[in-house]
FIVEXNU-980421 format. One record per residue (C-alpha): residue number from 1; y, z, x. Coordinates in steps of 0.2 Angstrom, whole numbers, plus 5000, padded with zeros to 4 digits. Last residue first. Layout:
- NUM / Y / Z / X
...
//
This chain:
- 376 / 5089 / 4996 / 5204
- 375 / 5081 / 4985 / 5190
- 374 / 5067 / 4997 / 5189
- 373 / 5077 / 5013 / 5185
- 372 / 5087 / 5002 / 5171
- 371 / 5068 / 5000 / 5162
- 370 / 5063 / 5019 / 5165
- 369 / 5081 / 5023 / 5157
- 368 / 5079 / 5011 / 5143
- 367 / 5062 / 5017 / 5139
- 366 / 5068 / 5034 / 5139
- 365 / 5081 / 5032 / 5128
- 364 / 5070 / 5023 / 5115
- 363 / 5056 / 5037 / 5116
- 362 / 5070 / 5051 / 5112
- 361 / 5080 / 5038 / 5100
- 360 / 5065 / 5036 / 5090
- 359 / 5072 / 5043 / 5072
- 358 / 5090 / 5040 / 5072
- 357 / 5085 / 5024 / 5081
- 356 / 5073 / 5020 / 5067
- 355 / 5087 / 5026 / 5053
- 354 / 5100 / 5014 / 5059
- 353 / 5086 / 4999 / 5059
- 352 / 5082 / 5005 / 5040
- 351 / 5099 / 5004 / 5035
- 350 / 5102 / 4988 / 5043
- 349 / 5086 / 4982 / 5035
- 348 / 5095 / 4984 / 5017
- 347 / 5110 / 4978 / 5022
- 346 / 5102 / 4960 / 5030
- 345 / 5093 / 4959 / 5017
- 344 / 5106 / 4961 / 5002
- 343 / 5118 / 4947 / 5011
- 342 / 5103 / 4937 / 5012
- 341 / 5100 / 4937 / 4993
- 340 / 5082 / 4931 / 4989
- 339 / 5079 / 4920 / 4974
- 338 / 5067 / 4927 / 4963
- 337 / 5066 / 4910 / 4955
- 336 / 5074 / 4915 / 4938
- 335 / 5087 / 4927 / 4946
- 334 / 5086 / 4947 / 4941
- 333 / 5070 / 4950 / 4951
- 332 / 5080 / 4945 / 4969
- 331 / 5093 / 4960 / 4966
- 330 / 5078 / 4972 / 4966
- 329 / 5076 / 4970 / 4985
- 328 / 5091 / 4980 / 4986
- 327 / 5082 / 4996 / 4982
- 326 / 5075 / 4995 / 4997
- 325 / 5088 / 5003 / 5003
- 324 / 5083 / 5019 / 4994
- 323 / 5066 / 5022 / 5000
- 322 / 5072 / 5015 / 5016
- 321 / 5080 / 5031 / 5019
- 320 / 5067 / 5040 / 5014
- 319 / 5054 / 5028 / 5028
- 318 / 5066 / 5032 / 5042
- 317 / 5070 / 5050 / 5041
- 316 / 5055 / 5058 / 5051
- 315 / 5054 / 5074 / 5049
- 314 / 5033 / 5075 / 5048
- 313 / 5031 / 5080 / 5033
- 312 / 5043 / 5069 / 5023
- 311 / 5034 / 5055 / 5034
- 310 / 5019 / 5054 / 5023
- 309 / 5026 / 5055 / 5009
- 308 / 5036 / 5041 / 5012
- 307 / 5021 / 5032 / 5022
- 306 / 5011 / 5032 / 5006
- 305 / 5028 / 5025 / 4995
- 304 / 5032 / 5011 / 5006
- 303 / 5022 / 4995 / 4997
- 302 / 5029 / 5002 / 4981
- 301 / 5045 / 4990 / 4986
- 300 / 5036 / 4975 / 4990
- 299 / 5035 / 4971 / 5006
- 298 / 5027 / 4954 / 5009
- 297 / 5028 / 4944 / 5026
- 296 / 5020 / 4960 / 5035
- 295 / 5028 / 4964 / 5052
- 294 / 5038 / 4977 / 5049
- 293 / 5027 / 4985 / 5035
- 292 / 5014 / 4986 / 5050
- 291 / 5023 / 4995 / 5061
- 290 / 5032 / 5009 / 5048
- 289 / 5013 / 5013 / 5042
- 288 / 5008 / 5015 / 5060
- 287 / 5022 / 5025 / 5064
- 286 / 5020 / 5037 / 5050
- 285 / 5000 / 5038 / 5053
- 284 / 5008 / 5046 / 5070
- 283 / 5016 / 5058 / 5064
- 282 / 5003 / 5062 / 5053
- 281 / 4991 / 5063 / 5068
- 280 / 5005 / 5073 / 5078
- 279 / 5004 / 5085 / 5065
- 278 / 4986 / 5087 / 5062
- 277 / 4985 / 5090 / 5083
- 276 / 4980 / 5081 / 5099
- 275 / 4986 / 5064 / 5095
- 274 / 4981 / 5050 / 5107
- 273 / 4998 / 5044 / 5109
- 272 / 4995 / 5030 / 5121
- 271 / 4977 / 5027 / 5115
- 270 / 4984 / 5027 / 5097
- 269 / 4999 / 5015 / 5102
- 268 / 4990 / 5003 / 5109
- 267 / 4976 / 5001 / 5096
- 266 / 4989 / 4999 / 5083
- 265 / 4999 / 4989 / 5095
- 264 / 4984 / 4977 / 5097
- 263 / 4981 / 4975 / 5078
- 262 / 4999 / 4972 / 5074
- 261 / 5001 / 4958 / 5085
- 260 / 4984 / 4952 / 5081
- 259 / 4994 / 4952 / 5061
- 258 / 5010 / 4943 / 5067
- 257 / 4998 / 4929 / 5078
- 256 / 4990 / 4926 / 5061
- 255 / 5006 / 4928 / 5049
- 254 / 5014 / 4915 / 5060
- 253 / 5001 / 4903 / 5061
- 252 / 4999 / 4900 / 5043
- 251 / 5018 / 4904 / 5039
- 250 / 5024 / 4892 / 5048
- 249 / 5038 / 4884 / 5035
- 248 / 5043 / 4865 / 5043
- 247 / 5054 / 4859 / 5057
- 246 / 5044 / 4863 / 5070
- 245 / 5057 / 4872 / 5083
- 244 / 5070 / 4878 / 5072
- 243 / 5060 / 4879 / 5058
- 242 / 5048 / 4891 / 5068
- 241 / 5062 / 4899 / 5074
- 240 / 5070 / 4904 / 5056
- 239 / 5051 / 4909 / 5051
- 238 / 5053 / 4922 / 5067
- 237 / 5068 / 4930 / 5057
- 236 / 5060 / 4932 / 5043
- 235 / 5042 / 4939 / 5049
- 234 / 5054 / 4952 / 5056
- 233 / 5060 / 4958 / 5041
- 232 / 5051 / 4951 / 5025
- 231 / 5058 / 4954 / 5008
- 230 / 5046 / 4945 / 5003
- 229 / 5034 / 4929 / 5006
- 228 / 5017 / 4923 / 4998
- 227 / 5005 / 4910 / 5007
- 226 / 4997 / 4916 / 5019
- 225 / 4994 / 4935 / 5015
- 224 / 4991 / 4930 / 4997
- 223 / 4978 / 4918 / 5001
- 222 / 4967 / 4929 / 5012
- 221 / 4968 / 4943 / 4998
- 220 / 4959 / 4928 / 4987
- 219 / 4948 / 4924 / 4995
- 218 / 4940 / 4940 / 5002
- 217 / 4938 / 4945 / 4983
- 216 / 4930 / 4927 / 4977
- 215 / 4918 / 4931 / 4994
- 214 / 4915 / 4950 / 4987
- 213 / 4911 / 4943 / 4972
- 212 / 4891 / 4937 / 4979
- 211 / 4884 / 4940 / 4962
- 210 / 4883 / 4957 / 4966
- 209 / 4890 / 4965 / 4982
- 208 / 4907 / 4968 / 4979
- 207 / 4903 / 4982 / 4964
- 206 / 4899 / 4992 / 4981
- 205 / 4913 / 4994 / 4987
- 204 / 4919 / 5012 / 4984
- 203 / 4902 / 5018 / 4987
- 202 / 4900 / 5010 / 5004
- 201 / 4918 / 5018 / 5009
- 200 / 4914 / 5035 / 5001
- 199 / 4899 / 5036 / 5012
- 198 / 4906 / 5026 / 5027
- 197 / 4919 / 5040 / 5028
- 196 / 4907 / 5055 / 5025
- 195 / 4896 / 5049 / 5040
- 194 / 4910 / 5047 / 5050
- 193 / 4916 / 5064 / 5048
- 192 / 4898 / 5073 / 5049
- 191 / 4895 / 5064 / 5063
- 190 / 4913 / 5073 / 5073
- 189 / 4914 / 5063 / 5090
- 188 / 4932 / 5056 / 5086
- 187 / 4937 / 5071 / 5077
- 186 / 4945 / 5084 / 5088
- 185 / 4951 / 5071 / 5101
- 184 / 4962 / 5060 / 5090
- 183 / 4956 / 5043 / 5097
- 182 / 4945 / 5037 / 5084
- 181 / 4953 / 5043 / 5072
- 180 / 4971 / 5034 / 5076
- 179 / 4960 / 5020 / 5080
- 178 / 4953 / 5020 / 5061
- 177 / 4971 / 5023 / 5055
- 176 / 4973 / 5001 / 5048
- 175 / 4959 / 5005 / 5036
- 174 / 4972 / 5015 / 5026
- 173 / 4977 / 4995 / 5021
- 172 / 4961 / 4992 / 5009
- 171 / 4969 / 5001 / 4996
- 170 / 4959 / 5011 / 4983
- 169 / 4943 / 5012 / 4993
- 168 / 4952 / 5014 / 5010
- 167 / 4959 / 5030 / 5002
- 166 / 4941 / 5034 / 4997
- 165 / 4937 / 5031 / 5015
- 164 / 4950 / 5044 / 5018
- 163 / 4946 / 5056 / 5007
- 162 / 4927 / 5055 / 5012
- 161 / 4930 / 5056 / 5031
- 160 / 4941 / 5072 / 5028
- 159 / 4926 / 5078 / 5015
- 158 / 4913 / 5076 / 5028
- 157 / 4927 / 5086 / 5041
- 156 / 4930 / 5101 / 5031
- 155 / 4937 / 5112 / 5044
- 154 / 4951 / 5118 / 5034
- 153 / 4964 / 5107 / 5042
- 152 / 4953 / 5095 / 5041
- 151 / 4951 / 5094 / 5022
- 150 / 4970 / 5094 / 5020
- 149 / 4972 / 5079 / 5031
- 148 / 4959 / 5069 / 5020
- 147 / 4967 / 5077 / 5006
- 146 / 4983 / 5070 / 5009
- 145 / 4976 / 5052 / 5012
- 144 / 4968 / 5053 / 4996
- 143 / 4983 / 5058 / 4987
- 142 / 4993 / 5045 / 4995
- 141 / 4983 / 5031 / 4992
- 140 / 4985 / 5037 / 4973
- 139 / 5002 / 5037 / 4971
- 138 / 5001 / 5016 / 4978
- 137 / 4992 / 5013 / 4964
- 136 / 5009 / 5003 / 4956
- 135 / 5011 / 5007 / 4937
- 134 / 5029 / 5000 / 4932
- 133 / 5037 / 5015 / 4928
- 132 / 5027 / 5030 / 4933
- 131 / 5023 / 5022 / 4950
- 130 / 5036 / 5010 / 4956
- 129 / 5051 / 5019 / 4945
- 128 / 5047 / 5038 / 4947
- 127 / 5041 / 5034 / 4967
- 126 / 5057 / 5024 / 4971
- 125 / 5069 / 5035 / 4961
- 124 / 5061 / 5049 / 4972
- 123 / 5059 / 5066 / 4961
- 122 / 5044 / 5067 / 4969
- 121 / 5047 / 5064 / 4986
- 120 / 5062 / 5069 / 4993
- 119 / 5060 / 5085 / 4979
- 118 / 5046 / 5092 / 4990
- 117 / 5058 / 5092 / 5005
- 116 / 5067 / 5109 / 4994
- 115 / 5049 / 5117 / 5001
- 114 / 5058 / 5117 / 5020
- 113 / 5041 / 5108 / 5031
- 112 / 5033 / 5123 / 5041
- 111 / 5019 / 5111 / 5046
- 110 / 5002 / 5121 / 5035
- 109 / 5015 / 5126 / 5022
- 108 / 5024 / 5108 / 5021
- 107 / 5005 / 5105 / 5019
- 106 / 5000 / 5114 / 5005
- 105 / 5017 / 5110 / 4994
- 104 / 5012 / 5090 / 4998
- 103 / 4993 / 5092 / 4993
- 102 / 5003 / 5101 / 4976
- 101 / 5016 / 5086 / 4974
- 100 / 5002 / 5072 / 4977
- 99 / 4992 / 5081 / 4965
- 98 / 5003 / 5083 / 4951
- 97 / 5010 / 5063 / 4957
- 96 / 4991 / 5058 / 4951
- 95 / 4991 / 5065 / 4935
- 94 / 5005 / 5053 / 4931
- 93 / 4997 / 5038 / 4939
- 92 / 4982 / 5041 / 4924
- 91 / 4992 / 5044 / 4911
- 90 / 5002 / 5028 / 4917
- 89 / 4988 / 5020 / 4915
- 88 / 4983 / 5029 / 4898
- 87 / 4999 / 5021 / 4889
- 86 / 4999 / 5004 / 4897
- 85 / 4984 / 5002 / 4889
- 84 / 4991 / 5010 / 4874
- 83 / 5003 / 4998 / 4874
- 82 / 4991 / 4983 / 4878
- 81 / 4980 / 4987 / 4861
- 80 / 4963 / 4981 / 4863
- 79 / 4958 / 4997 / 4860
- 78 / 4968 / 5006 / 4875
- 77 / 4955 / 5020 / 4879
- 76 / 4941 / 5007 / 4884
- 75 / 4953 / 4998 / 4894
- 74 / 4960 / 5012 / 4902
- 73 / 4945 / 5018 / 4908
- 72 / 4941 / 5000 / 4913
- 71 / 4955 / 4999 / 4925
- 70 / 4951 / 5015 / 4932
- 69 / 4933 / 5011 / 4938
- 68 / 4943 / 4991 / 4943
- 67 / 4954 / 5004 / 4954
- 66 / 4936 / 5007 / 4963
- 65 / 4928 / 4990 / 4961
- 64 / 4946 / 4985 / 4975
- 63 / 4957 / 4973 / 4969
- 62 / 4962 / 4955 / 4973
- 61 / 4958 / 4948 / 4957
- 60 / 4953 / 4931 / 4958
- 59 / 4968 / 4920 / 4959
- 58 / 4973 / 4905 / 4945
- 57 / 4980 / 4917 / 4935
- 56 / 4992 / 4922 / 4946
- 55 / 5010 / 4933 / 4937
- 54 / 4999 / 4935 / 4922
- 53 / 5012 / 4940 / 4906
- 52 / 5006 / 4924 / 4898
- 51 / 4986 / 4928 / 4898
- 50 / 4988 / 4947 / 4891
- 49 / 4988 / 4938 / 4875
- 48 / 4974 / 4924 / 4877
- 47 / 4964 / 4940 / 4886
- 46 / 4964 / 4950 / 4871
- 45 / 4960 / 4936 / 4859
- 44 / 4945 / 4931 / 4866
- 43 / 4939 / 4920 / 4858
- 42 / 4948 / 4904 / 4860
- 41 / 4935 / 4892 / 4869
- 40 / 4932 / 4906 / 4881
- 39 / 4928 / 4893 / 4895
- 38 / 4946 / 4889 / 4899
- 37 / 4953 / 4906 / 4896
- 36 / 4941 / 4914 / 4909
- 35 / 4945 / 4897 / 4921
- 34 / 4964 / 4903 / 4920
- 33 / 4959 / 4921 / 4921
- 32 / 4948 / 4918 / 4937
- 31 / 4932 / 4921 / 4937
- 30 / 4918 / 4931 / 4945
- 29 / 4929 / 4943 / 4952
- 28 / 4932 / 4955 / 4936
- 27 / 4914 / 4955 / 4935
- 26 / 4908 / 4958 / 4915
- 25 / 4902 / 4975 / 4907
- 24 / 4915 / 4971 / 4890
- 23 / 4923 / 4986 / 4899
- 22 / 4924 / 4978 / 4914
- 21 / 4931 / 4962 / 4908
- 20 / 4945 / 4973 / 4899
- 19 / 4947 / 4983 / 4914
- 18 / 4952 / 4967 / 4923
- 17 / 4965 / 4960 / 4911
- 16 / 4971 / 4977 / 4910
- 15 / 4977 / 4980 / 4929
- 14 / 4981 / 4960 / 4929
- 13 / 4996 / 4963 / 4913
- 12 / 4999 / 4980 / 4925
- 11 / 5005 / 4968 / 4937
- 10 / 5022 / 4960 / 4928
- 9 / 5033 / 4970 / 4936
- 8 / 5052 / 4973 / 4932
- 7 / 5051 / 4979 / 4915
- 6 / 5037 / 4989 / 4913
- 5 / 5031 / 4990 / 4895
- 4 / 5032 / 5008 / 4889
- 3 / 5050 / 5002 / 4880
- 2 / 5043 / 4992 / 4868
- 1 / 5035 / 5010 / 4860
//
């Protein structure tokens, strides 16, 4: 059964180590496991094992009460036992990727997507290795957001708004549509949408409230954005200046001024596509999802698995094609530092820029042409 155990993250160590503390009715964000360990005075012999396997002990967990729900389901099926912990997460991903296949069958119906597309995604070495294999919650974004598009394509706009706060709920990045929402003409004055988003969004986060966790929560996401780097892309290549010019790693400033860049474009690009139908919402969810991985300092590979599914609907090329060059991201878990290999970089993201031509080429053509028209 050794073999259950992921081999190339250590996440799903956190993933039980929070279950356990809510199974024992405790708040996951009250402490962190280095002070948990400290003040146990050795009796919790659970947590002293999972303890080594913890990739940040010293950070309060940085997710959401509703996977914390599933984390203590798993807890309270695993006995103790870390294998079948593991065991009933991956029970629990595994019934997720049955729903993402079927939302994806409904809607490559509703958009006239080929069927074959289906095995794009589920049958992905990405999604089988990220989700299945070493337990990443990314499966279930996806779900949600496909059922928020499903429930509007039916009319169903509370349960739309419901989906996607519970996307929200699961991950907090889904929050980065809002604009596309709020400019997608059919929706934006719909009560019974919003109403059903703040619903599932209060619900989701309401374990934040007590005993003030929500400020150890918001602590420590805003030290992994400023302080954590990988596989990076843009943020990369700005770093290189800001040695260049300060002489030191800007990673505080930069990752500010890269996240209001990302803000404003989002905003932008909503009001300048203002999507008229499902499809062009999806479309545009694609390019949103694409925008921000761009210019986040992290990406892990599971980071791309919602716009993956996403974009298999909409024709777009660029997120499956990066499914697979991502996979060169891997070579940096094989060295005791997690070294990065520049060579592997640069092929990967020159995959992904060949694919993002491929992709925009009509709206890259023409912004040429308007730009060349001006000159003259």
């Amino acid at each position: 059964m050794s073999h259950s155990i992921p081999l190339l993250s250590d996440d799903y160590a956190r993933f039980l180590w929070d279950g356990e503390i809510v199974r024992l009715e405790g708040n996951p964000y009250d402490k962190t496991p280095q002070k948990l360990v400290e003040d146990s005075a050795n009796e919790l012999e659970f947590f002293e094992r999972l303890y080594p396997y913890l990739n940040s002990p010293n950070y309060y967990s940085v997710y959401p009460p509703s996977n914390q729900l599933l984390f203590g389901l798993a807890a309270e099926a695993s006995g103790e036992n870390t294998l079948f912990g593991i065991i009933s997460l991956r029970s629990f991903l595994l019934l997720g990727e049955l729903l993402v296949f079927f939302g994806l069958l409904k809607l490559f119906r509703r958009f006239d997507v080929p069927l074959r597309n289906l095995v794009l995604y589920w049958l992905n070495p990405l999604v089988i290795l990220e989700v299945i294999g070493n337990l990443h919650f990314e499966g279930i974004v996806l779900i949600f957001l496909l059922g928020s598009l499903i429930a509007y394509s039916k009319n169903k706009k509370f349960l739309a708004g419901t989906s996607w706060g519970l996307a929200i709920g699961v991950k907090l990045l889904p929050f980065v549509f809002l604009p596309s929402w709020l400019f997608f003409r059919k929706i934006k004055f719909s009560p019974f949408f919003w109403i059903g988003t703040l619903l599932a969004f209060c619900i989701s986060f309401i374990g934040l409230v007590w005993d003030d966790a929500w400020i150890n929560f918001l602590q420590s996401i805003r030290l992994y954005q400023g302080k954590f780097e990988f596989n990076a892309s843009i943020y990369y290549l700005l770093r290189e200046v800001g040695f260049w010019i300060k002489g030191y790693n800007t990673i505080e400033t930069l990752g500010k001024v890269l996240s209001l860049t990302f803000v404003i474009w989002v905003w932008f690009i909503s009001w300048k596509k203002a999507p008229k139908s499902l499809f062009k919402l999806a479309d545009l969810w694609v390019l949103i999802y694409l925008s921000y991985l761009l210019l986040q300092p992290v990406i892990h590979p599971w980071y791309l698995i919602p716009g993956l599914g996403l974009s298999l609907m909409t024709g777009k090329k660029s997120f499956l094609v990066w499914s697979f060059a991502v996979i060169f991201s891997y070579h940096a878990y094989g060295n005791p530092n997690f070294e990065e290999s520049s060579f592997y970089l640069v092929l990967e993201y020159a995959l992904l820029l060949i694919a993002l031509v491929w992709d925009y080429r009509p709206q890259i053509f023409s912004t040429l042409n308007k730009l060349s028209k001006n000159e003259s």
